[in-house]
N, C-alpha and C positions, 0 to 999 in steps of 0.2 A: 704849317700855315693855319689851319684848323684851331691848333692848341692857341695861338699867336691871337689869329683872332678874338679868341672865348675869353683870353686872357683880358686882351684890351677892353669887350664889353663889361666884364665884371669891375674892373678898373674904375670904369666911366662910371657907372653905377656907386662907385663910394665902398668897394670891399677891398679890405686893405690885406695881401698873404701873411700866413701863421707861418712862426717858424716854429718849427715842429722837431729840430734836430740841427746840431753845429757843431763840426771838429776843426783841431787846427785853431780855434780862435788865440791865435796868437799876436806877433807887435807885426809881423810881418804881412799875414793874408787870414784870410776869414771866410769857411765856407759853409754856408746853410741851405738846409732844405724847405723851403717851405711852399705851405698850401691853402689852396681857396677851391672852396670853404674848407675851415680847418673842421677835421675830424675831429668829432667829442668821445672822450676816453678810448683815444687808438680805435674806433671804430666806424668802420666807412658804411652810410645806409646802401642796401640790395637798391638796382638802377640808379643809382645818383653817381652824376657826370664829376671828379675833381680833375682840378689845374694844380700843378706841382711843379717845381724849377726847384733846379740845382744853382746858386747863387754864390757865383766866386769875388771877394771884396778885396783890392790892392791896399792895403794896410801901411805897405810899406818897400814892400818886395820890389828889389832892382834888378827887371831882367829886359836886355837891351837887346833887340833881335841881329843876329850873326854877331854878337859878342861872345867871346871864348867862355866855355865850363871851366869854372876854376875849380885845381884839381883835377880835371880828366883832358890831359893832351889828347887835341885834333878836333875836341865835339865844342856845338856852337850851337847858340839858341837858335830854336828857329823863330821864335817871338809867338807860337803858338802852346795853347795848353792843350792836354788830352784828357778827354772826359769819358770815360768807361762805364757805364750803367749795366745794371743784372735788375729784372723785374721776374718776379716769380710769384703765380699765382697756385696756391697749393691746397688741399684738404687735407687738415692737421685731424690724427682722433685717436682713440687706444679700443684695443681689441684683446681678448682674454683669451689667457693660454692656460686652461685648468689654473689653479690659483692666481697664478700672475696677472701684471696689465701691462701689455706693451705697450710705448705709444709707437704712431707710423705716422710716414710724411708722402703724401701724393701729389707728382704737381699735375695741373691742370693747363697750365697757361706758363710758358716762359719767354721771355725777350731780351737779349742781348745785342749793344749797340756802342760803336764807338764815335763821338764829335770830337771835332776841332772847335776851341773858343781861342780868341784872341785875349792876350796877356792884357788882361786890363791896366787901365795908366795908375799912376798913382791916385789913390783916394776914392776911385771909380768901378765901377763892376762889372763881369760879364757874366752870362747866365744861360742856364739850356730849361728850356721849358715843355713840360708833357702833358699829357692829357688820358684819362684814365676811367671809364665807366665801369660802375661793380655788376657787372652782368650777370655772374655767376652767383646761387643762394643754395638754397638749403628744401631735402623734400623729394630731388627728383634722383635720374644717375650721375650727379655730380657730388651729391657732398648729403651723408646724414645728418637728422637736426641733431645728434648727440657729439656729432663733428664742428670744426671749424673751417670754414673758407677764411684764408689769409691771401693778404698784398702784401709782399717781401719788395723790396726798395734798399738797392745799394748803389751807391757813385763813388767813383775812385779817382781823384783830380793828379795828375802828373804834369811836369816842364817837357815838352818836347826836345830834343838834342837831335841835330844830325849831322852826318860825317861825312867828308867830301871822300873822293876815292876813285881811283882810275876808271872805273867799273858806274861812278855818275855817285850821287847824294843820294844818301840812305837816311833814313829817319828811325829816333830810338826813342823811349818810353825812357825819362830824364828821372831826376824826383820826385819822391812822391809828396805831395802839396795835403793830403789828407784824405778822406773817406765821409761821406754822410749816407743814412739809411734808417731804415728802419721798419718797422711790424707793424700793418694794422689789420683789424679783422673784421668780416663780413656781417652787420646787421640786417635780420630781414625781419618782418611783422610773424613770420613762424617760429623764426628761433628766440623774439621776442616771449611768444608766448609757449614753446619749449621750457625756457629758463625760468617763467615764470611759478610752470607746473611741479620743476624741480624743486623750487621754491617750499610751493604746496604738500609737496612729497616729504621732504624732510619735516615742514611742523607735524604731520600726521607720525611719523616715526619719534618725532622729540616727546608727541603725547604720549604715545606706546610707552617708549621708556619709562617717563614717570607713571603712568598706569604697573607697565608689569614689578615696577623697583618699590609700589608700594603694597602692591597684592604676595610678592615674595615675602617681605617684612612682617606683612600679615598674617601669614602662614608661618613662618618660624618665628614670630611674637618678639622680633628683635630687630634692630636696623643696622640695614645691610655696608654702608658709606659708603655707596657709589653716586658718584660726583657726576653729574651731567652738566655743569656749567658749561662746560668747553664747549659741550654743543649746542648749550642755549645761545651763545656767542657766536659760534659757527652763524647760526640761523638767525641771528640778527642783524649781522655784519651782512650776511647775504639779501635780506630785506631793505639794509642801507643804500645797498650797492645797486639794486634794482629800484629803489626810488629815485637816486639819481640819474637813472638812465646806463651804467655802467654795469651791463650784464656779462662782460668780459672777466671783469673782478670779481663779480657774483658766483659766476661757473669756478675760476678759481679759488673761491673759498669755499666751494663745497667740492669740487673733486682735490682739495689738498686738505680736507680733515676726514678720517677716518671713524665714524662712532665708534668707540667700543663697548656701551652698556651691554651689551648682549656677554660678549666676552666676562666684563665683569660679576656679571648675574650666575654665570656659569662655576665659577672662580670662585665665588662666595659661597655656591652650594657643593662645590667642593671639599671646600675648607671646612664647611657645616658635615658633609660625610663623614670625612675625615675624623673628626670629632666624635661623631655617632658610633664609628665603626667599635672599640672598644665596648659599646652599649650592645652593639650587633652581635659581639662574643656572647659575651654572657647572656644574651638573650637564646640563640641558638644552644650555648650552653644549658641552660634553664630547660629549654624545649625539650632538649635530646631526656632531659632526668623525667620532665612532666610525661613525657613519651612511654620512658623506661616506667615509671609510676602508675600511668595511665593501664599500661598491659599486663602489671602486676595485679591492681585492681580489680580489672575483667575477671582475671584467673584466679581470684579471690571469693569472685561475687558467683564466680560457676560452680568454684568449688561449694559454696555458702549452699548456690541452689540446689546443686546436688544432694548435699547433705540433707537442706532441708524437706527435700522431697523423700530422701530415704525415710527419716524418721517421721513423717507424715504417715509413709506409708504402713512403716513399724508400729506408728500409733494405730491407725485403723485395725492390724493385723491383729495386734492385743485388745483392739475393742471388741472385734468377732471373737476372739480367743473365750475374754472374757465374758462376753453376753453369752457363747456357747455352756461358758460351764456354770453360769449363775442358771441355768436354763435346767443345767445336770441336776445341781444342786437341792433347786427345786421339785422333782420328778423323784427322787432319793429320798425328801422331806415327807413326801407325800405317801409313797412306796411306805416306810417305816411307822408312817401314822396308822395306815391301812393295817400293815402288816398288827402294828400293838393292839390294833381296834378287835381284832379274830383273836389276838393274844385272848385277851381280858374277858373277850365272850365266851371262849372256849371254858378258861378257869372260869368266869362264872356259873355253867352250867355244873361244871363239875364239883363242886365245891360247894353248892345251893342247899343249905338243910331244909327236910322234909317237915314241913308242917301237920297239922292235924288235919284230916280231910281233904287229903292232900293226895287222898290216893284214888282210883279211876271209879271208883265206884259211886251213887248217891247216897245221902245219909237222909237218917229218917230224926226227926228235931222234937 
């Protein structure tokens, strides 16, 4: 009564139901879902009241109440249809399993219900109508802002048959006339600005990338080719999506692209290793002889200083050797002078002829 109401005030007012989903549109019947106010991009605001009707249209379809099922001896319409509804309100999200990401499905809210509508006549409709506030958001212990709160919406339209029988009239789930349903998901002013910060998140990482892909370049003085377009695209399409209001397609293009600059940066200095490693031989090669060389050297230069100390000291030993006997030398030179100096006075005494008056006595003149 409630829905019936809310239904008609909006009516009055000039808003006219979206149909929002249709199966079955065929020559025969025609069944549609639609809604007021229709949801923009499958997505329902947190507290906002919708009306929604399951909308069955006789097309064409001839079904005459207690006329026989053709093809099934004894069943006979009952001139009724059977309307099946599943509402299911659930917290969609993914959770990490050491590398992995599962996704999981929580439901919150479920409601299962079966109506009677009456076989519309030709060219005319019957309809069931609901009513639905998005009560539930995002923040608290219902649903994380990295999660979804969804409205799941299925109708499953059948022909009624029933069968007479000793035992009294039984009623059967006839043909099935079609199915409408469908997904929408919960907007709140949180998860609004959640998706926005994801937003934010990635340009700061698309800056990184070009930062780190031009300082790697820098460093090995060559360019790397890795391609970050994909994700410039990612983050634009994600900015499209979020100008429009459609933050559902925003989250899905960013949790369905995976960066991989990181991986490539890695990959490229791989391949530069790779490269190097043959440099790395012969570099450790080199080391090990400079090594071998280097200890040759020491043992060269100790020998050197040895030696040279030896013969330093050999020098000195022949400088005392020598000033010792230049020292002889001299003493010998001296000795032999003296010695000729007594020589020579001796002979001259001896050898001295005697003059006149020459003898101890005075003379008289």
């Amino acid at each position: 009564m409630k829905a019936c109401l809310l239904l008609l005030l909006i009516l009055s007012i000039g808003l006219s139901p979206a149909i929002v989903g249709a199966q079955n549109d065929g020559d025969d019947i025609r069944i549609l879902l639609e809604f007021i106010p229709e949801p923009s991009h499958a997505q329902m605001l947190y507290n906002e009241t919708y009306i929604f009707g399951v909308v069955i249209s006789n097309l064409g379809m001839d079904i005459v109440e207690n006329a026989s099922v053709p093809g099934q001896p004894g069943f006979k319409y009952s001139g009724s249809l059977i309307l099946q509804t599943s509402i299911r309100v659930r917290r969609e999200g993914v959770y990490g399993r050491g590398s992995d990401s599962i996704p999981y499905t929580l439901t919150l809210q479920s409601w299962e219900n079966t109506y009677d509508l009456p076989v519309p006549a030709l060219g005319s409709n019957s309809s069931k109508w609901f009513s639905y506030t998005a009560e539930i958001g995002y923040g608290g212990k219902s649903a994380n802002l990295e999660d979804w709160v969804t409205f799941d919406f299925d109708a499953q339209v059948y022909v009624e048959w029933y069968l007479d029988g000793s035992a009294g009239r039984k009623y059967y789930l006839g043909d099935s006339l079609g199915e409408v349903g469908g997904k929408w998901y919960v907007i709140s002013l949180t998860k609004e600005i959640y998706v926005k910060s994801v937003h934010l998140s990635m340009g700061r990482d698309l800056n990184q990338a070009r930062l780190e892909v031009v300082s790697m370049e820098l460093e090995l003085g060559e360019e790397l080719e890795i391609d970050i377009t994909a994700y410039q695209n990612a983050y634009d399409a994600m900015e499209s999506f979020i100008e429009e209001g459609d933050y559902v397609s925003a989250m899905s293009v960013y949790t369905g692209y995976e960066p991989t600059w990181r991986e490539e940066v890695i990959t490229k200095l791989k391949e530069r290793v790779g490269e190097l490693k043959p440099l790395a031989g012969l570099l450790e090669e080199y080391s090990s002889s400079f090594e071998d060389l280097t200890v040759e050297y020491e043992e060269l230069q100790t020998e050197f200083e040895n030696f040279t100390a030896a013969q330093l000291l050999r020098v000195d030993e022949l400088s005392t050797q020598l000033s010792a006997a230049r020292s002889n030398s001299r003493m010998y030179l001296f000795g032999m002078v003296a010695l000729a100096a007594v020589l020579v006075a001796a002979l001259v005494r001896t050898f001295k002829p005697k003059l006149p008056g020459s003898s101890g006595e005075p003379s008289e003149t």
